[in-house]
NUDO-395401 format. One line per 5 residues: number of its first residue (from 1); for each residue x, y, z of N, C-alpha, C. Coordinates in Angstrom, 3 decimals. Example, Ala and Ser with C-alpha at 12.3 -4.5 7.8 and 13.67 -1.06 7.14 Angstrom:
REM residues 2
1	13.190,-5.690,7.800,12.300,-4.500,7.800,13.200,-3.300,7.800 | 12.850,-2.250,7.080,13.670,-1.060,7.140,12.900,0.030,7.870
REM end
This chain:
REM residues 297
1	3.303,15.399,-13.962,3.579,16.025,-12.669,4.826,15.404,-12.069 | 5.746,16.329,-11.503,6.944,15.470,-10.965,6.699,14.780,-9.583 | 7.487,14.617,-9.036,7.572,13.539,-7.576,7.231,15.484,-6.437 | 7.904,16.197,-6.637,7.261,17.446,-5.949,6.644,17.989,-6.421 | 4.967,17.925,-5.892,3.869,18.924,-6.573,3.934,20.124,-6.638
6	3.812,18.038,-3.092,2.964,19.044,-2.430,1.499,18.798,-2.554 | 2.959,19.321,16.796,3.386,18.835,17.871,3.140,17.358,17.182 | 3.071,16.266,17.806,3.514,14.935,17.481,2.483,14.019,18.729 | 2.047,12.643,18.500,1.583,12.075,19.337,2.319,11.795,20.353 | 3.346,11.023,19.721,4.412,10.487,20.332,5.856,11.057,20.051
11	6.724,11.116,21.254,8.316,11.736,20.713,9.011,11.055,19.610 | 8.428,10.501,19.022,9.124,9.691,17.681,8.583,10.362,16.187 | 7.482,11.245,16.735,6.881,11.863,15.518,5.966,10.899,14.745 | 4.816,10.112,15.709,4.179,9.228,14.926,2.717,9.713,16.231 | 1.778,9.651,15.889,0.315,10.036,16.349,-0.317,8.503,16.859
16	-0.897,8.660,18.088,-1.718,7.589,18.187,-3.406,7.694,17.791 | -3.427,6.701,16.902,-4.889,7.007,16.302,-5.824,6.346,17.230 | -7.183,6.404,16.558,-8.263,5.916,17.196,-8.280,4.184,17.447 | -7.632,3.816,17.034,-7.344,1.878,17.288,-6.544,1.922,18.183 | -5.862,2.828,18.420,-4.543,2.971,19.484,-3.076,2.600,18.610
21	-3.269,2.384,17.223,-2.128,2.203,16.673,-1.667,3.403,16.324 | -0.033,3.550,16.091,0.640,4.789,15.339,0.867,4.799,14.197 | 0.249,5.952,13.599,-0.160,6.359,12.388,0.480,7.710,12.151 | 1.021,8.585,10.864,2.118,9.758,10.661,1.181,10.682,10.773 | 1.643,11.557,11.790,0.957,12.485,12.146,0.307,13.826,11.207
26	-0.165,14.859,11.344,-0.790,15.937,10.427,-0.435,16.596,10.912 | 0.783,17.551,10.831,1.076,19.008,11.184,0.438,20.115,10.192 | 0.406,20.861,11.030,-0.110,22.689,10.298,0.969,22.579,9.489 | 0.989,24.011,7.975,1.555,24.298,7.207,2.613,25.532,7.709 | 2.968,25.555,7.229,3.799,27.028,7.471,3.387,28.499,7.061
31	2.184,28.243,6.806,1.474,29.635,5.711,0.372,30.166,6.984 | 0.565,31.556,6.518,-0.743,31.489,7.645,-2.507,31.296,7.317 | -2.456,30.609,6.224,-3.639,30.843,6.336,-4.082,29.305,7.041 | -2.907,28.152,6.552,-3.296,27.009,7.182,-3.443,27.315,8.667 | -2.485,27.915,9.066,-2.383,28.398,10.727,-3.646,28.733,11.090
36	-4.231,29.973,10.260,-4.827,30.648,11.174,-6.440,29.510,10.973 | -6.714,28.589,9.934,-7.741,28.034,9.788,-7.763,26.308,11.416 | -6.378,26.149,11.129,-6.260,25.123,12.396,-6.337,25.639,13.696 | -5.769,27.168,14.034,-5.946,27.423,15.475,-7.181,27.995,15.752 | -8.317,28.276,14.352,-9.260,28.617,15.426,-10.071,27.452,15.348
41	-9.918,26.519,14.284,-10.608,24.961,14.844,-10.472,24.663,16.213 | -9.314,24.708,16.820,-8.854,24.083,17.640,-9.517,24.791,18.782 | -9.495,25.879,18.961,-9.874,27.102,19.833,-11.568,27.143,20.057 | -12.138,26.603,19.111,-14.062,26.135,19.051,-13.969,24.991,19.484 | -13.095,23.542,19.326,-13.277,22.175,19.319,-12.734,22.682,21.300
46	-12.000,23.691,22.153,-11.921,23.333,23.009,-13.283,24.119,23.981 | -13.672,24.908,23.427,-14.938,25.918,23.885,-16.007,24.623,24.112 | -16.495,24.070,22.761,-17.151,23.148,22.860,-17.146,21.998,24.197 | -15.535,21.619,24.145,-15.165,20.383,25.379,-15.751,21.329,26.504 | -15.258,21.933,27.180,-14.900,23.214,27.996,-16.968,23.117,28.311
51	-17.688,23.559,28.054,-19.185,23.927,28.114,-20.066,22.362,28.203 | -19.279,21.836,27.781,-19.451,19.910,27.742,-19.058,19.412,29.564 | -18.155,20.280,30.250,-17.807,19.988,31.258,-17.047,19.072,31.474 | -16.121,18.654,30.366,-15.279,17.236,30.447,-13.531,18.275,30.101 | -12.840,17.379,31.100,-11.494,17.580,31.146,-10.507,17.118,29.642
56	-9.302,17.264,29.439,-9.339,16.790,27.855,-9.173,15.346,27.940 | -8.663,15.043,29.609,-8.462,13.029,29.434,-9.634,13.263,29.196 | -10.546,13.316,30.167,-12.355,13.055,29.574,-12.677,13.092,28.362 | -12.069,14.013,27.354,-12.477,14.129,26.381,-11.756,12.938,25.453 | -10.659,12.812,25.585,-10.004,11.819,24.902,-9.969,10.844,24.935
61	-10.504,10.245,26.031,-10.945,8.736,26.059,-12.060,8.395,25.626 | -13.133,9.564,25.714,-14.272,9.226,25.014,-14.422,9.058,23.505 | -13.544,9.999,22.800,-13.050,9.794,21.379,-12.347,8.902,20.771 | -11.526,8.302,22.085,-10.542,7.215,21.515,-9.156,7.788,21.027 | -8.822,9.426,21.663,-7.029,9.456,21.372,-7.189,10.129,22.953
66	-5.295,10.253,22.717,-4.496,10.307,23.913,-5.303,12.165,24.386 | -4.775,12.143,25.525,-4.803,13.574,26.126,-3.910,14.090,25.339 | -2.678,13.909,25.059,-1.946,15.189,24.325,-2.010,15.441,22.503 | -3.077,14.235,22.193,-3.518,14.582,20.876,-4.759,15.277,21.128 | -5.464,15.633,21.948,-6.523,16.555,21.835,-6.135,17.828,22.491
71	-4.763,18.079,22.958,-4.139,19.056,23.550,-3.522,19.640,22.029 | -2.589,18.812,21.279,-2.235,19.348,20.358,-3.578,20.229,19.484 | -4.603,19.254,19.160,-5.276,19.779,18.413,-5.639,21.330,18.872 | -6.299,21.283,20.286,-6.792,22.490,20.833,-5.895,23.582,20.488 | -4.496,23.454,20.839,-3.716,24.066,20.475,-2.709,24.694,19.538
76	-3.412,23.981,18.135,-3.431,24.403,16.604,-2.326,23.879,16.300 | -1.854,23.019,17.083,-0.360,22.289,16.543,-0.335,20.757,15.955 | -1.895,20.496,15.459,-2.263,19.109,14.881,-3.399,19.458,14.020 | -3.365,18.565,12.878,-4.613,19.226,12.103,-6.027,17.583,12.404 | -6.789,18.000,12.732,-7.277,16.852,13.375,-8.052,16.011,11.861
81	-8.122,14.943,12.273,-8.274,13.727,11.134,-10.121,13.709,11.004 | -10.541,13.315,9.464,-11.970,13.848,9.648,-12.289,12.877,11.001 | -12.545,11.660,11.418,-12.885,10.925,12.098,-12.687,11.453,13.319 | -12.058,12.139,13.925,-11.583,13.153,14.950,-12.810,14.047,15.350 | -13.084,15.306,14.258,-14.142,15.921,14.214,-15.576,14.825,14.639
86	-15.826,14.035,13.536,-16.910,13.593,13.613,-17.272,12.922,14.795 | -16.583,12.025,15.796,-16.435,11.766,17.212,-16.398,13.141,18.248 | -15.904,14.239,17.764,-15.727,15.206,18.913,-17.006,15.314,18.442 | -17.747,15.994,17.711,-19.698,16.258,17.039,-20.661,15.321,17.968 | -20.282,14.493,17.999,-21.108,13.604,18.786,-20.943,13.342,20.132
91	-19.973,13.674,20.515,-19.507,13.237,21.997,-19.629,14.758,22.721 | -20.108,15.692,21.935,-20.406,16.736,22.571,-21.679,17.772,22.063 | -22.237,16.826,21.043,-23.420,16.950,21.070,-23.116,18.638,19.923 | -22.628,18.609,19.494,-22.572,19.949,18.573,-23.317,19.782,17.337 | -24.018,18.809,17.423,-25.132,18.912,15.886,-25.124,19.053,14.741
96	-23.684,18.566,14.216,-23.147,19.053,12.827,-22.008,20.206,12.854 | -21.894,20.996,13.866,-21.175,22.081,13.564,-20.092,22.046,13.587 | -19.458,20.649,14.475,-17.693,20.629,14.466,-17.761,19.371,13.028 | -18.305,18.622,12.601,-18.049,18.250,11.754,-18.285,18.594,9.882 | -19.015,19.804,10.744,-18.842,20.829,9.098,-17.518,21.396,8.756
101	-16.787,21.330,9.968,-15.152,21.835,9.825,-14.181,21.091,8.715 | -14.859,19.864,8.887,-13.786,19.069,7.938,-13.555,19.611,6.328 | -14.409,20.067,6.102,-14.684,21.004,4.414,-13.560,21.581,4.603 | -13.306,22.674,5.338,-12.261,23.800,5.630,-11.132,23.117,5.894 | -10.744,21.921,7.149,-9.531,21.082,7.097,-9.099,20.552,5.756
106	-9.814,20.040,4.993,-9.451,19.305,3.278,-8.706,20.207,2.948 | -8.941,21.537,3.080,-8.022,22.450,1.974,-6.903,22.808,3.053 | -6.961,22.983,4.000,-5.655,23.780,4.135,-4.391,22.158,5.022 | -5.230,21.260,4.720,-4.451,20.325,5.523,-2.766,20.171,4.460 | -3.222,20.405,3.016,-2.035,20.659,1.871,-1.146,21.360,1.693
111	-0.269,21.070,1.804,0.989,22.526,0.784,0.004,23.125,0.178 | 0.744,24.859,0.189,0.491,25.602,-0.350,-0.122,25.620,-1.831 | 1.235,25.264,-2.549,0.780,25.210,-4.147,0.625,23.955,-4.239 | 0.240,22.954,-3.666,-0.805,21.681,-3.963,-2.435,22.328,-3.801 | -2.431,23.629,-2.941,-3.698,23.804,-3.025,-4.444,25.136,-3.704
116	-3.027,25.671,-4.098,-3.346,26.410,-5.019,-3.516,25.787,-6.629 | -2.692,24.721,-6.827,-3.638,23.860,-8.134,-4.849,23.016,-8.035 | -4.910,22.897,-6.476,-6.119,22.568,-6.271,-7.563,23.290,-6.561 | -7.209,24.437,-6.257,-8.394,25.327,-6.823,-8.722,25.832,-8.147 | -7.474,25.352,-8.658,-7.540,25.790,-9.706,-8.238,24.758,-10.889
121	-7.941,23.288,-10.313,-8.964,22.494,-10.904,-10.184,22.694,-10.890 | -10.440,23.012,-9.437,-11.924,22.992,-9.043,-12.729,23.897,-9.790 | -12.328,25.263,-10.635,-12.685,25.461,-11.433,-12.455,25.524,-12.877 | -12.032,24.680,-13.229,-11.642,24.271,-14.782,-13.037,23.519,-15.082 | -13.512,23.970,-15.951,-14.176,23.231,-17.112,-13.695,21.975,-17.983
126	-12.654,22.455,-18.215,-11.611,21.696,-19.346,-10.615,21.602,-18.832 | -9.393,20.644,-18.879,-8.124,20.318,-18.318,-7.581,19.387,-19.468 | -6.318,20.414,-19.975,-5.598,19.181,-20.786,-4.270,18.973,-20.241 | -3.977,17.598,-19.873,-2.617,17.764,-19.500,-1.179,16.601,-20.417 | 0.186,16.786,-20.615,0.763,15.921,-21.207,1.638,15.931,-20.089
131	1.912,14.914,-19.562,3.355,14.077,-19.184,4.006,13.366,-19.860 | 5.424,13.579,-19.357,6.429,12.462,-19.950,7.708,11.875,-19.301 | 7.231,12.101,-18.076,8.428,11.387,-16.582,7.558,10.361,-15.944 | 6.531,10.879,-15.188,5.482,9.672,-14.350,3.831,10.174,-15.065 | 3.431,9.455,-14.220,2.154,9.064,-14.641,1.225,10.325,-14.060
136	0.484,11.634,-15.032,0.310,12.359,-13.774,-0.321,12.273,-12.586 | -0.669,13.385,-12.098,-1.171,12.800,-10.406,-2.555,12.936,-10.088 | -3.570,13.448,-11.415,-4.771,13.119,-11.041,-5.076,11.786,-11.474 | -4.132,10.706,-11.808,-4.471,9.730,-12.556,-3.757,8.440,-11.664 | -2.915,9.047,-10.915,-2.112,7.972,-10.254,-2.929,7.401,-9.160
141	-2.196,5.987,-8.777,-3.046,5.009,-8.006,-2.087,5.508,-6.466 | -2.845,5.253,-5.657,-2.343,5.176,-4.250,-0.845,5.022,-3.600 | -0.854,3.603,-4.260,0.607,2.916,-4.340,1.478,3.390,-5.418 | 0.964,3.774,-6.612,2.099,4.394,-7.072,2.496,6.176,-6.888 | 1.369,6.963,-6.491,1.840,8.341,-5.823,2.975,7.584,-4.769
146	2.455,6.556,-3.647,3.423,6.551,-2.377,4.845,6.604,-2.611 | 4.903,5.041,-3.724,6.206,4.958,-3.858,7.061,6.217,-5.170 | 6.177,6.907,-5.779,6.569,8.427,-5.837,7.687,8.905,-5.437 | 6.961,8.895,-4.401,7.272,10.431,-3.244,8.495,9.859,-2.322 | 8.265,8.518,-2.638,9.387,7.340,-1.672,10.957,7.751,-2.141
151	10.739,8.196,-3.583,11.578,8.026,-4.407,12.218,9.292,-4.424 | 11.694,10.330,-3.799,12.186,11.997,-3.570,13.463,11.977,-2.768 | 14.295,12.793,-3.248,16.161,12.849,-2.467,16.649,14.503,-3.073 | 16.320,14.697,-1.453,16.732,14.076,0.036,14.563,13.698,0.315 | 15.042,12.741,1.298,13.743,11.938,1.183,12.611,12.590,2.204
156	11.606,12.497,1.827,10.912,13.083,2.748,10.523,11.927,4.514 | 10.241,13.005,5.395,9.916,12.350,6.155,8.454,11.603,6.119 | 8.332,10.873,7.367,6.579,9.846,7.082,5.939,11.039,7.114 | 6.021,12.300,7.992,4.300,12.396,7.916,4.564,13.619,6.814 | 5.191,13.608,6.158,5.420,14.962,5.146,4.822,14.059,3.253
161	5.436,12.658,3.633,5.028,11.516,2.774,3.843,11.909,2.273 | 2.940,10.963,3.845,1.385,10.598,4.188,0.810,12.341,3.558 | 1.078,13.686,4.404,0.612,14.476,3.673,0.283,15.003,1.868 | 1.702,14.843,1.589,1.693,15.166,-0.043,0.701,13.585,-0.805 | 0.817,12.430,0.225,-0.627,11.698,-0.450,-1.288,11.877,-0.640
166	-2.084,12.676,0.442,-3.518,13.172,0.833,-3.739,13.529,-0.018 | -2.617,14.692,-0.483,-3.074,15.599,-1.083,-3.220,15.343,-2.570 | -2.998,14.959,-3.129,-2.850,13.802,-4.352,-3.843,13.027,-4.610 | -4.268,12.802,-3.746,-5.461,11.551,-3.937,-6.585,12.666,-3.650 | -6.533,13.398,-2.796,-7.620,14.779,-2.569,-8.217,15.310,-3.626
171	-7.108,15.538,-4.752,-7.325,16.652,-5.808,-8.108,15.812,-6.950 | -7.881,13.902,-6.577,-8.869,13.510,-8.255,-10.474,13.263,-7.918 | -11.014,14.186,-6.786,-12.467,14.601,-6.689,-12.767,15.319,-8.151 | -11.979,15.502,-8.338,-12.153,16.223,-10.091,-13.134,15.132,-10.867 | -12.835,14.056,-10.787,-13.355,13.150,-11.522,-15.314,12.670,-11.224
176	-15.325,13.486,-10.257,-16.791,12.976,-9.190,-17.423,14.203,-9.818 | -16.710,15.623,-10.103,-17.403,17.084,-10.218,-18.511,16.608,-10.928 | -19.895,17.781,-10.378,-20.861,18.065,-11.483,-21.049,19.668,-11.577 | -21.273,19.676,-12.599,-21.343,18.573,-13.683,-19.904,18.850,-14.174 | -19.827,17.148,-15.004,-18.408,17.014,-15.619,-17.522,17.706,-16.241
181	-16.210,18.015,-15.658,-15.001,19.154,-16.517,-15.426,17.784,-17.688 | -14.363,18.311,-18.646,-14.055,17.441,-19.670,-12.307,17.620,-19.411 | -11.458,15.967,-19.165,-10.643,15.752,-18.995,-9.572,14.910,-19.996 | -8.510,15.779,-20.140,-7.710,14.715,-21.396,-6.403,14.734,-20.688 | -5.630,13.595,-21.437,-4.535,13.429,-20.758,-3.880,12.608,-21.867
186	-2.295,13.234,-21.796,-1.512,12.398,-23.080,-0.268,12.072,-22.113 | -0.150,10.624,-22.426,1.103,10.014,-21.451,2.529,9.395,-22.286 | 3.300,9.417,-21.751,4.523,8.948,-22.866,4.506,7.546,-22.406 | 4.454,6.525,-23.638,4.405,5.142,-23.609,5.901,4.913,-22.739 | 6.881,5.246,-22.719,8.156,4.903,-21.724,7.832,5.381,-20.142
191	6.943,5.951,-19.978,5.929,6.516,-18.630,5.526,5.316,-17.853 | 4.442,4.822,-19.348,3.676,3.888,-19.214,4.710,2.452,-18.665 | 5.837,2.150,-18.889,6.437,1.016,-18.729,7.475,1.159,-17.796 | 7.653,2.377,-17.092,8.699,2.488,-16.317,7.997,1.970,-14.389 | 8.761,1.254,-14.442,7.957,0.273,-12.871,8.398,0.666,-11.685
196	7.742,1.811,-11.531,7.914,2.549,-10.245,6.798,1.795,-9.209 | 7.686,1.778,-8.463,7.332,1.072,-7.489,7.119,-0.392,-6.898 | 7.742,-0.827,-8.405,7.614,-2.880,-8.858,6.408,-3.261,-9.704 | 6.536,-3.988,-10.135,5.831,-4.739,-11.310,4.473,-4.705,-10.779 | 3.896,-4.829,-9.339,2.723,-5.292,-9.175,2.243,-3.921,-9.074
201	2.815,-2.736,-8.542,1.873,-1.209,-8.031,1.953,-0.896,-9.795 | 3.231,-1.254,-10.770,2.108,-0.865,-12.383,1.616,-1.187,-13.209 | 1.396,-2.786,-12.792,0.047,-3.338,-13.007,-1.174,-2.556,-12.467 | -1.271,-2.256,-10.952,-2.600,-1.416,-10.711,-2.709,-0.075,-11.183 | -1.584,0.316,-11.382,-1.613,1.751,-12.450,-1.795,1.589,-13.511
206	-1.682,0.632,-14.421,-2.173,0.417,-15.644,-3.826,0.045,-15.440 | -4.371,-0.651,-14.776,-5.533,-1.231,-14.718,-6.479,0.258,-14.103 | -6.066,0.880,-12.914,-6.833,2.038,-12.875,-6.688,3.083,-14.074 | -5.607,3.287,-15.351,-5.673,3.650,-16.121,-6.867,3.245,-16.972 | -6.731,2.368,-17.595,-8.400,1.312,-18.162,-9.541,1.618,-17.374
211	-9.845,1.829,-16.148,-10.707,2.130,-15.336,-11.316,4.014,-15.408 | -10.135,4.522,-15.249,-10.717,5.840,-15.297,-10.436,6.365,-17.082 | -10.125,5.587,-18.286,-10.177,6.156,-19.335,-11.591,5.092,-20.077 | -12.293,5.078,-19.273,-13.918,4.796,-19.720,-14.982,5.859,-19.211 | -14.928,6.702,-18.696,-15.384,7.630,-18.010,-16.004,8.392,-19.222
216	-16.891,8.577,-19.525,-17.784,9.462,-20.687,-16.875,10.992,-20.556 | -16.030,11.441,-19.289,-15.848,12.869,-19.617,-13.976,13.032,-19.428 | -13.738,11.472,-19.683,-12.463,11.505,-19.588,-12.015,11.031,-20.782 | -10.669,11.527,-21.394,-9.795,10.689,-22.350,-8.484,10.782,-21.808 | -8.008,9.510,-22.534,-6.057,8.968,-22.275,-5.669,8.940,-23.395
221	-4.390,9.638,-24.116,-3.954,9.416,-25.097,-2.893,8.802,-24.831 | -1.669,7.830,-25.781,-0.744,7.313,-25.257,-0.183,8.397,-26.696 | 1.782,8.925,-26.166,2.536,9.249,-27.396,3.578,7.831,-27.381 | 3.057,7.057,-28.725,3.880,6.003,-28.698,5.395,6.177,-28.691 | 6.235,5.864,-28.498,7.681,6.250,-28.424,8.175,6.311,-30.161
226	8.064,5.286,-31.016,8.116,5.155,-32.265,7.785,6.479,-33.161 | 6.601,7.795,-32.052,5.823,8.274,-32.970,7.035,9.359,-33.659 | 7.421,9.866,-34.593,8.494,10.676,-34.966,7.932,12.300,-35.132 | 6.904,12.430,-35.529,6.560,13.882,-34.956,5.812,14.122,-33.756 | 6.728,15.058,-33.240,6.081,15.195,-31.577,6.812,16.747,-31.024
231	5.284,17.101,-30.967,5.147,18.706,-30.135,5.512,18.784,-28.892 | 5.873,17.854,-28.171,5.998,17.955,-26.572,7.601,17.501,-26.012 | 8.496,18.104,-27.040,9.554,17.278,-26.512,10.072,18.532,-25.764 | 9.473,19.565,-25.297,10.048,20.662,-24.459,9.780,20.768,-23.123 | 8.608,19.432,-22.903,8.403,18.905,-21.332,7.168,18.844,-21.315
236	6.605,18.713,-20.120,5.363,17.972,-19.208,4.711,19.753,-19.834 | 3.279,19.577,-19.475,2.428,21.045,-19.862,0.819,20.653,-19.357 | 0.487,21.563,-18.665,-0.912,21.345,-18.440,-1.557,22.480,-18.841 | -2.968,22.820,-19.451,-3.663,23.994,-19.871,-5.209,23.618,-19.051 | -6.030,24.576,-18.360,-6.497,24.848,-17.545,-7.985,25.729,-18.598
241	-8.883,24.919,-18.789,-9.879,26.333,-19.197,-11.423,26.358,-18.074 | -11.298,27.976,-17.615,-11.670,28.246,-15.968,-13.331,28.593,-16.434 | -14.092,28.498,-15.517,-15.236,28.599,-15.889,-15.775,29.773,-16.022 | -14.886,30.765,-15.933,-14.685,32.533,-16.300,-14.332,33.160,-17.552 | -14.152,31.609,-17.824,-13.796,31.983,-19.251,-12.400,31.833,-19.526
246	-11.514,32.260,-18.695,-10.514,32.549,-19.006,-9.530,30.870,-18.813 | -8.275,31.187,-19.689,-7.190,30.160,-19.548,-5.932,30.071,-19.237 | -5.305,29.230,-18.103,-4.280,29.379,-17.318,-3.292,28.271,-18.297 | -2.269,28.048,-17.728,-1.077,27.218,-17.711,-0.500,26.606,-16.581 | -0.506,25.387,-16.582,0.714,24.819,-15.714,2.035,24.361,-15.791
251	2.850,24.475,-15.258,3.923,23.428,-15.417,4.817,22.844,-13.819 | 5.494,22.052,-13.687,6.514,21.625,-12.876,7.399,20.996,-12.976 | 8.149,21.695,-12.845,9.860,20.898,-13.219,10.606,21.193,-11.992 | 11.387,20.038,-11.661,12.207,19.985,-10.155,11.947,20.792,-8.959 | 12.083,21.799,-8.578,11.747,22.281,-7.794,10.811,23.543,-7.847
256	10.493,23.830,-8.912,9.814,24.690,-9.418,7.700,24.239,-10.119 | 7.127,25.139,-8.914,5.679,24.562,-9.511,5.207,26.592,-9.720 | 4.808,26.086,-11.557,4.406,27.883,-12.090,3.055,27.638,-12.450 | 2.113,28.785,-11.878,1.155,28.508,-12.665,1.076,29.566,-14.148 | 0.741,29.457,-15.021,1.077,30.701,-16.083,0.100,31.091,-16.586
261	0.002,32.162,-16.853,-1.377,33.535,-17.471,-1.501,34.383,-17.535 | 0.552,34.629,-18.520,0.327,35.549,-19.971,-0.450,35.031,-20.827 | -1.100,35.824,-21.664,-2.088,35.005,-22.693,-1.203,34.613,-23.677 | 0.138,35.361,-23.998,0.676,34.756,-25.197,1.231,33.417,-25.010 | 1.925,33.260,-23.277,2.413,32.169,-23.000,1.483,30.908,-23.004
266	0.052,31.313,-22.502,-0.963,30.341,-22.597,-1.482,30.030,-24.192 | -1.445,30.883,-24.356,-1.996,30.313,-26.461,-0.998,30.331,-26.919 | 0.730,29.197,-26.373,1.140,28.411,-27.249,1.434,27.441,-26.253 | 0.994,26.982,-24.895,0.803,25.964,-24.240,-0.177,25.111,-25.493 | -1.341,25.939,-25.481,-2.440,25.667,-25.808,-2.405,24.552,-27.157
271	-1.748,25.352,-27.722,-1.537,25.024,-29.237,-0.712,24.170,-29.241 | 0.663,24.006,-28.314,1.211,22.450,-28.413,0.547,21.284,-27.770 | -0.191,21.448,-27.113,-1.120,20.845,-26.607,-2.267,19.899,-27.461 | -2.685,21.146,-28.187,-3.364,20.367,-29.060,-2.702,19.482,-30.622 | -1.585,20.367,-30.692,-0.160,19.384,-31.550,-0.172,17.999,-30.568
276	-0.156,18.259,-29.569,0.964,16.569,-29.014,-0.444,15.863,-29.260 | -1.854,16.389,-28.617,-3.067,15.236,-28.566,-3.322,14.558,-30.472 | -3.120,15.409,-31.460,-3.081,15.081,-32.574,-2.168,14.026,-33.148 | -1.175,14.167,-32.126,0.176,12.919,-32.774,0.206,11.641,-31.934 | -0.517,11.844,-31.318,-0.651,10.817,-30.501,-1.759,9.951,-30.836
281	-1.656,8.180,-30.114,-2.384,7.353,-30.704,-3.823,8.149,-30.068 | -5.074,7.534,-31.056,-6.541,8.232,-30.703,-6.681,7.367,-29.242 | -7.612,7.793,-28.616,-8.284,7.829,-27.632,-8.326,5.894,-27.469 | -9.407,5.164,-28.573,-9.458,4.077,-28.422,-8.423,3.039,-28.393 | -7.376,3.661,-29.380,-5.951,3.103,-29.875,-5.325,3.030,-28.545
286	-5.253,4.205,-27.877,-4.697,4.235,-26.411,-4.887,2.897,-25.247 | -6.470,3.326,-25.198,-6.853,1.576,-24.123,-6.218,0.280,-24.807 | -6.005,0.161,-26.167,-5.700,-1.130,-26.412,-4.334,-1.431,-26.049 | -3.659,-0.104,-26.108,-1.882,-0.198,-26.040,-2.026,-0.360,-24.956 | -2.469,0.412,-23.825,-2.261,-0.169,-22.413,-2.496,-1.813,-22.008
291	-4.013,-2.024,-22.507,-4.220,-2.994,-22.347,-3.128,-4.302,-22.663 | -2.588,-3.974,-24.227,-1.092,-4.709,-24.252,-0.327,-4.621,-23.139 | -0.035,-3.253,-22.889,1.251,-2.992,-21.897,1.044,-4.088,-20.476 | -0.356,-4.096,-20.291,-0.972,-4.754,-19.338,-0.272,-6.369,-19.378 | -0.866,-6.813,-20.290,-0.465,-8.208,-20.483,1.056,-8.394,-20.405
296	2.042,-7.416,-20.591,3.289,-7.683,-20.794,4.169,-7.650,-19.798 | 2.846,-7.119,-18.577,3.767,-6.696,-17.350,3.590,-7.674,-15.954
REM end
């Protein structure tokens, strides 16, 4: 996966959270469906205040943010943080119903086509994917998505950052599904050693590598650099098999995210796919190379 998948608290464009510290704010998307899912949150979360009989300072001090972060929210120009919901639920006595919202915030709080591959995991059975720039992004650690995205030019702003995190770290619920997709993944050993972000964030990317390639429904293949036949030198490729049966394609390159499903184009994803996992070291061979890579770093 490449570095692009995918109102304000304060006039600086930073939100005051519930500690009272500033934290990068959550704006709506530009699509309408994010729109239209945040303004009518916002439009129930003020009905609710409103029948509660509390003013929005009232309301906001009792929650712990400012008056004009519960103004934004009301007013669909903030996407409110789960902890937000779950304090407004209680402080107004709504019984679950404003904090069932947060389900519906998860998805549209993302770019568009971050959440259109988002769904598209969610129903995959099977997911094979090969990289050979970074590490992909259902696999990446925290610190190394951040410094990622750090690394995007022209650079993104904080809360555009903090968002495309979310969303990143959102999508490896994949790994929790039941019951289990079955997940493979082939990485290019020069992937594996390139130190984005400094020596210590790929150390923890190597070590959460070891961590999530023990998983009974996961595998890591490494393509050693040495290896001389290799199906994947035409780029990164992900193949998708949906629980409909049917099978998609992914890809992303620079500014461009496709999802693909011609069938002819997908049954020869498919098939290099299963070329690159064949040339590549096996499954067990893989943990040990990391585990080297580990020690070396």
């Amino acid at each position: 996966m490449g570095v692009d998948n995918g109102g304000t608290g304060t006039d600086s464009g930073a939100a005051e959270g519930a500690d009272g510290t500033d934290e990068p704010d959550w704006e709506p998307g530009s699509d309408e469906e994010s729109d239209g899912v945040i303004t009518a949150l916002g439009r129930q979360i003020k009905l609710w205040r409103m029948a509660a009989g509390l003013s929005q300072i009232e309301f906001g001090v009792a929650i712990g943010y400012s008056e004009n972060q519960v103004y934004k929210v009301e007013a669909g120009k903030r996407i409110p943080r789960p902890e937000f919901l779950d304090k407004a639920d209680k402080v107004l006595k709504a019984g679950g119903r404003i904090s069932a919202m947060k389900a519906d915030v998860a998805v549209v709080r993302y770019p568009r086509k971050v959440r259109n591959l988002a769904k598209l995991e969610a129903e995959a059975v099977e997911l094979g994917a090969y990289g050979n720039t970074v590490v992909h992004g259902l696999l990446q650690t925290e610190a190394y998505a951040r410094s990622l995205y750090g690394l995007r030019r022209p650079a993104y702003d904080d809360n555009e950052l903090e968002r495309l995190v979310a969303a990143r770290l959102g999508r490896q619920s994949i790994f929790d599904r039941r019951p289990f997709p079955l997940l493979t993944f082939v990485q290019e050993e020069a992937v594996l050693r390139r130190p984005v972000g400094g020596r210590m964030v790929l150390r923890g990317q190597l070590e959460h590598l070891l961590k999530i390639g023990k998983l009974r429904h996961v595998e890591i293949q490494v393509m050693p650099t040495s290896a001389e036949e290799h199906s994947g030198l035409g780029g990164s490729l992900q193949v998708l098999k949906l629980q409909n049966g049917a099978t998609v394609g992914h890809n992303e390159v620079q500014l461009i995210s496709r999802v693909i499903s011609d069938p002819k184009e997908v049954q020869i994803l498919d098939m290099r796919y299963g070329m690159i996992r064949s040339q590549a070291l096996r499954p067990r061979e893989s943990m040990a190379f990391i585990e080297k890579l580990l020690g070396e770093t």
